[in-house]
SENU-987245 format. One line per field, with one value per residue: residue number from 1; chain; y, x, z of N, C-alpha, C in turn. Coordinates in pm, whole numbers, plus 50000, padded with zeros to 5 digits. Example, Ala and Ser with C-alpha at 12.3 -4.5 7.8 and 13.67 -1.06 7.14 Angstrom:
2
dolum <- 1_2
lodo <- A_A
n_py <- 49431_49775
n_px <- 51319_51285
n_pz <- 50780_50708
ca_py <- 49550_49894
ca_px <- 51230_51367
ca_pz <- 50780_50714
c_py <- 49670_50003
c_px <- 51320_51290
c_pz <- 50780_50787
REM end
This chain:
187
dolum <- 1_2_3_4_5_6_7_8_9_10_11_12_13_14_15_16_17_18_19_20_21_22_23_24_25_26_27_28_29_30_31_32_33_34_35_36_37_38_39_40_41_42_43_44_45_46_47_48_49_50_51_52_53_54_55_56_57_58_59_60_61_62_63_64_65_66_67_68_69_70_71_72_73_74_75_76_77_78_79_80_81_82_83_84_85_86_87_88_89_90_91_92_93_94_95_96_97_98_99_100_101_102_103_104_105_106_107_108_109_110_111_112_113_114_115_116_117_118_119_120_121_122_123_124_125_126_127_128_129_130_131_132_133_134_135_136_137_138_139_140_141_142_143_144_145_146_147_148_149_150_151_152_153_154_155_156_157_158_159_160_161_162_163_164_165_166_167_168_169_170_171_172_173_174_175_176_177_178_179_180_181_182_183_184_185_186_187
lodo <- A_A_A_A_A_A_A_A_A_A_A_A_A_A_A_A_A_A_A_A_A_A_A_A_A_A_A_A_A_A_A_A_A_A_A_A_A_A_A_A_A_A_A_A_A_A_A_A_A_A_A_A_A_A_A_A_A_A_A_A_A_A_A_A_A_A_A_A_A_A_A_A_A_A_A_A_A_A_A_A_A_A_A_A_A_A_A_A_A_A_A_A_A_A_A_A_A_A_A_A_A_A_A_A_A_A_A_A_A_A_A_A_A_A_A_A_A_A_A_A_A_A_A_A_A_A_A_A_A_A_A_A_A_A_A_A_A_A_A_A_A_A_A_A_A_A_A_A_A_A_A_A_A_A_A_A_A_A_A_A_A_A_A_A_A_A_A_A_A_A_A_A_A_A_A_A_A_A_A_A_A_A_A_A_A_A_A
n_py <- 92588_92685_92618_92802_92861_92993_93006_93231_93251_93513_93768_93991_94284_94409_94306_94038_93829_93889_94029_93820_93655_93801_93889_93592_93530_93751_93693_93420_93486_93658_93406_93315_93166_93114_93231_93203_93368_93318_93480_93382_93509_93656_93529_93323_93056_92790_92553_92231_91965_91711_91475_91303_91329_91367_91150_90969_90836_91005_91308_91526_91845_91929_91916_92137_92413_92661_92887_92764_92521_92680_92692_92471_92413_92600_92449_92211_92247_92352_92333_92385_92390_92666_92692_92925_93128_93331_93253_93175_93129_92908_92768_92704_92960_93008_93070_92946_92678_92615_92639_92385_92153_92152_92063_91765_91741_91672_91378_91069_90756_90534_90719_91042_91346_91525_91366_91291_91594_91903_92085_92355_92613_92893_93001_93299_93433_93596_93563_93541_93313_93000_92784_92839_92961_92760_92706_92449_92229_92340_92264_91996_91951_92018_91881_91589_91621_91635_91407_91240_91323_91138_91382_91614_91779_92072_92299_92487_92811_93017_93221_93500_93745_93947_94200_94400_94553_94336_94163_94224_94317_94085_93913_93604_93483_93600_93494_93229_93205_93323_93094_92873_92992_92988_92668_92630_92689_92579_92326
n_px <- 67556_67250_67034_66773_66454_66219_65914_65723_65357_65220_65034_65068_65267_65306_65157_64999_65128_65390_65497_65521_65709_65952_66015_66074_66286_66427_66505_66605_66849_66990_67077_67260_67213_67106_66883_66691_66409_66158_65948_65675_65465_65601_65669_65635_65470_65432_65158_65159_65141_65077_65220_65443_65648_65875_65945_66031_66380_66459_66482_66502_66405_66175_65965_65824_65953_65984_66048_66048_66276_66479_66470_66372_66736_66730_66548_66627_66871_66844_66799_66583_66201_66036_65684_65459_65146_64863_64542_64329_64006_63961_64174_64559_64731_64687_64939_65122_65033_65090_65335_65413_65223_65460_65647_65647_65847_66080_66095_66279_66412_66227_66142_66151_66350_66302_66307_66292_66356_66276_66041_65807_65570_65335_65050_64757_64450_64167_63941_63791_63828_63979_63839_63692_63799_63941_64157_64290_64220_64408_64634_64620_64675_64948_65028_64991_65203_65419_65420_65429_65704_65866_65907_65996_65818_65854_65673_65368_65268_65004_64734_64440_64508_64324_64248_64433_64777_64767_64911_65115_65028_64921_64979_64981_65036_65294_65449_65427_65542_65828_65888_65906_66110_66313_66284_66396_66633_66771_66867
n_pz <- 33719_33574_33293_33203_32998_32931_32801_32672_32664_32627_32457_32503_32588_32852_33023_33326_33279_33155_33356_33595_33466_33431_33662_33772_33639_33696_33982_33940_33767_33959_34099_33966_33742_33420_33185_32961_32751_32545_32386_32180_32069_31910_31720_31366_31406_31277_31262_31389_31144_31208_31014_31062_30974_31129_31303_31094_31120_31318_31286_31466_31447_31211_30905_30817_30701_30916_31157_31415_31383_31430_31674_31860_31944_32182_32334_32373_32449_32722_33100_33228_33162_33179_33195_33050_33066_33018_33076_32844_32720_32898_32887_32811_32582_32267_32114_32281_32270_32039_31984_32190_32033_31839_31924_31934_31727_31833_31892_31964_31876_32082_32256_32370_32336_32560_32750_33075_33178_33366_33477_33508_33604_33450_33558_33436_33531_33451_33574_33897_34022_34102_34028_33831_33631_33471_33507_33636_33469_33232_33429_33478_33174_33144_33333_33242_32956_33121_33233_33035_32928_33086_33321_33556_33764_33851_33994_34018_33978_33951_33941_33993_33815_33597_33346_33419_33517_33813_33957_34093_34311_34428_34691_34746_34486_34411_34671_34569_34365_34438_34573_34402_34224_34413_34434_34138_34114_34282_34145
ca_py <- 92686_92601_92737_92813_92862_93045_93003_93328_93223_93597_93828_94141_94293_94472_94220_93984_93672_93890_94068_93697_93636_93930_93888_93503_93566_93834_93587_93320_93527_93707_93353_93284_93093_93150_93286_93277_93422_93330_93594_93326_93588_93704_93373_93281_92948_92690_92469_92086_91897_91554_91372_91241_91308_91361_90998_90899_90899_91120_91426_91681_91885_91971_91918_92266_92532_92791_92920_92627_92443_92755_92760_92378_92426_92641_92356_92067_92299_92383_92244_92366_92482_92713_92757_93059_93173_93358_93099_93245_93012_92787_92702_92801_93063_92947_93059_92843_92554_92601_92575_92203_92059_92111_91965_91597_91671_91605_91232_90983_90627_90455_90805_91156_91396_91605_91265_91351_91735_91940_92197_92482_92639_92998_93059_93409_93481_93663_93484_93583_93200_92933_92658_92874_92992_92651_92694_92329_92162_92354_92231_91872_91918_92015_91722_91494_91609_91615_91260_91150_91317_91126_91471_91652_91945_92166_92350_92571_92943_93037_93316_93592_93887_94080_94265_94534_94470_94365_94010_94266_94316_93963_93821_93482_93453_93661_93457_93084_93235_93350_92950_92874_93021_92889_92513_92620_92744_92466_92279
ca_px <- 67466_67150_66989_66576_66413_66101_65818_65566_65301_65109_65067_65060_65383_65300_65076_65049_65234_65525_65514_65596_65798_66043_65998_66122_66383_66528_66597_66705_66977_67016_67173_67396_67170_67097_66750_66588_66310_66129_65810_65633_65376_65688_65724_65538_65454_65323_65053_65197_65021_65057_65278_65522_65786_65967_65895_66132_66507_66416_66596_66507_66330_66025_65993_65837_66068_65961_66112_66088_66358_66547_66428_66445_66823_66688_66439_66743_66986_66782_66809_66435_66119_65831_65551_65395_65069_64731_64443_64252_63886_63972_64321_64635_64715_64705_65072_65166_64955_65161_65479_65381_65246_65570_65756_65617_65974_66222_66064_66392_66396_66215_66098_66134_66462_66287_66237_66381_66361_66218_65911_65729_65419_65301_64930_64722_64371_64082_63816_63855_63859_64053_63763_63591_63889_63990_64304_64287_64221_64533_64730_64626_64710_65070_65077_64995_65293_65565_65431_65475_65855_65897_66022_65956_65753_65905_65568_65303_65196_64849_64633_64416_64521_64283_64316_64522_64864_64741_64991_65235_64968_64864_65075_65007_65087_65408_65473_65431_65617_65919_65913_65922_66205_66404_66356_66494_66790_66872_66919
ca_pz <- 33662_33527_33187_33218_32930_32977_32687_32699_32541_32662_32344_32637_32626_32954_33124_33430_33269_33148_33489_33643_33396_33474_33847_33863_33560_33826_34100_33878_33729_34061_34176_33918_33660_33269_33143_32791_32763_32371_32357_32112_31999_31847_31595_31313_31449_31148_31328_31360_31014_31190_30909_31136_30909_31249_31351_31027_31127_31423_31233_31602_31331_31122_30749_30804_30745_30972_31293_31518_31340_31503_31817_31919_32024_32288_32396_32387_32553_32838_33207_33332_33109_33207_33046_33093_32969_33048_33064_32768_32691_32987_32826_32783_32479_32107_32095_32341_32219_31868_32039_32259_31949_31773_32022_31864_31623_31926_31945_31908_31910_32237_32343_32377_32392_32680_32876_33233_33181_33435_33438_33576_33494_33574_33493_33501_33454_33462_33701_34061_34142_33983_34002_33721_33519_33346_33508_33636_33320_33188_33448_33462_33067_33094_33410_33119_32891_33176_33275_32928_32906_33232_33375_33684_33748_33979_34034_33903_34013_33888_34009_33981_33719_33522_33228_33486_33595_33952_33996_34225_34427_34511_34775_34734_34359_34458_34759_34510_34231_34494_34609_34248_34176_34498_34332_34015_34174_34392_34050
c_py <- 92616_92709_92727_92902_92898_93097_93140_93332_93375_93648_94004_94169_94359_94416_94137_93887_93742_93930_93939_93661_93658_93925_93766_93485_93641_93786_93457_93373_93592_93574_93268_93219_93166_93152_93279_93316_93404_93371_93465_93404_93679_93628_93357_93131_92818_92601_92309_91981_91724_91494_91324_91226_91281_91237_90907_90906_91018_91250_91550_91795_91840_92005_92070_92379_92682_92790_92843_92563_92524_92757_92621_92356_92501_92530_92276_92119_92339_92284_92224_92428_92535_92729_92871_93125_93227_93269_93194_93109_92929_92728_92771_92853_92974_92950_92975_92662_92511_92561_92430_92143_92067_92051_91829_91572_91638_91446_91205_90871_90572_90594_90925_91271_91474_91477_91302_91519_91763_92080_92251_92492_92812_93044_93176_93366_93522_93673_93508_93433_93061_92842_92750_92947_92939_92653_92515_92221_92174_92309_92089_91875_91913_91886_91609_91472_91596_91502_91168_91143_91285_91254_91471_91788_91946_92236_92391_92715_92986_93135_93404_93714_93999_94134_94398_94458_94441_94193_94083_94317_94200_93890_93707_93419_93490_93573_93280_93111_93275_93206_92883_92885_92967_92727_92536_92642_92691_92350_92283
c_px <- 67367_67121_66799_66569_66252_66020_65694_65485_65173_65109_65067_65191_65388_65124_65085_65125_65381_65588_65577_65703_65980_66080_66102_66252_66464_66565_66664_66825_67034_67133_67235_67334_67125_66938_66765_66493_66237_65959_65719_65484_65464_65739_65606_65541_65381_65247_65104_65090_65024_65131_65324_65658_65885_65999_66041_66290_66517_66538_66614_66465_66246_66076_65941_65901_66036_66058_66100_66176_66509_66562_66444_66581_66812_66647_66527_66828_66968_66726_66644_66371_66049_65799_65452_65268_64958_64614_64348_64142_63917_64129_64418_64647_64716_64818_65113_65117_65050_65275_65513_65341_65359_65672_65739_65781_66077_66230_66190_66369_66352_66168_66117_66288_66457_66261_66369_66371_66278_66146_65901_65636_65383_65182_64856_64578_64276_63966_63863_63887_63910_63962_63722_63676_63935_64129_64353_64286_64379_64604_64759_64670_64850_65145_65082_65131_65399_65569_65497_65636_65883_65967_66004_65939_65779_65776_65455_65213_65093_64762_64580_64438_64465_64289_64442_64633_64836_64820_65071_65161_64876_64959_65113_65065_65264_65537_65548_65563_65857_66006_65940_66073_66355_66397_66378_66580_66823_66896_67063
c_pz <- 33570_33391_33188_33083_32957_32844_32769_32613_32534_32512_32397_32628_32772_33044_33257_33431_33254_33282_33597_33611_33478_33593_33869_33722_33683_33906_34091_33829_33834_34178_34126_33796_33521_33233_32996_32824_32586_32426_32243_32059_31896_31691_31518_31292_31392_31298_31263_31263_31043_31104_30954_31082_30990_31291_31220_31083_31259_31395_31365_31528_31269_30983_30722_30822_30771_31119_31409_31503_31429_31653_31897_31967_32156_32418_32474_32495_32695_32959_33250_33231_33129_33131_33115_33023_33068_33016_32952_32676_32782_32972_32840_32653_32353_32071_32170_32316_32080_31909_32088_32123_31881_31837_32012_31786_31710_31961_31897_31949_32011_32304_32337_32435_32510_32838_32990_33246_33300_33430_33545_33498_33540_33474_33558_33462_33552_33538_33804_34152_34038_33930_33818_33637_33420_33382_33561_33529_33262_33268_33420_33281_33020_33180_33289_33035_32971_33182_33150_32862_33020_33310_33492_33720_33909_34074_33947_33996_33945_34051_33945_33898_33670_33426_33287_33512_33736_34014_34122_34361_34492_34606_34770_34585_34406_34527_34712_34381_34296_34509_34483_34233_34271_34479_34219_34040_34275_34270_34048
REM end
């Protein structure tokens, strides 16, 4: 049994990222495997100040004592991560942006406690075509961070949304997000 850990970085409680969400949560626990789910519009998420205090003694913690210090056992304990967000300015969300830079405090000696971990990605947005959404950029940006926790990205679903719920009526998002969820659950 595997544990997935699924970062929403939407701030929609009834949008197209949680709508994914929910969807590949249901067929991961549907075949036997463990779901989080952390809402991160839900956290008040200090913004990483660079000191590197982390870098001393690699404590797996932040000299800032806010709710990340909480929430990294999630991170550590977890077999697969998505990241989940609506491409909002070309990017992914500002909550989700707050969450990756704090992930600098898991560095330990020679490298990184997520090195080997394995990813997902599931991006929405608003442009009818991905060239002109910025959803590329965001992906090549989270390719960057898996490369650097040597992991291995399972995939990444990205499409079409809207401000409407209209993800259950795209097939092909549906169709990537289904496949998705059958390599996390051959873990």
């Amino acid at each position: 049994m595997s544990k997935v850990l699924i970062l929403n970085g939407s701030p929609r409680k009834k949008g197209n990222t949680i709508f994914l969400i929910q969807e590949l949560s249901r067929i991961i626990i549907q075949n036997g495997h463990e779901v989080e789910i952390l809402n991160l519009n839900d956290y008040d998420i200090k913004p990483c100040q660079g000191c590197l205090w982390c870098y001393k003694d690699f404590p797996l913690r932040c000299i800032q004592n806010d709710v990340m210090n909480g929430l990294y056992p999630s991170v550590l304990d977890s077999d697969v991560i998505v990241f989940a967000s609506p491409i909002y300015w070309f990017n992914y969300s500002a909550q989700l942006k707050l969450f990756i830079d704090r992930l600098i405090a898991l560095h330990v000696q020679g490298g990184h406690s997520l090195n080997g971990h394995k990813f997902a990605s599931i991006f929405v947005y608003g442009d009818s075509n991905a060239k002109g959404s910025g959803v590329h950029s965001t992906i090549e940006s989270i390719d960057h961070m898996i490369r650097y926790f040597r992991g291995e990205n399972l995939g990444v679903v990205h499409g079409t949304g809207g401000d409407s719920l209209t993800v259950p009526n795209n097939a092909e998002i549906m169709k990537d997000l289904r496949e998705l969820a059958e390599k996390i659950c051959s873990i």
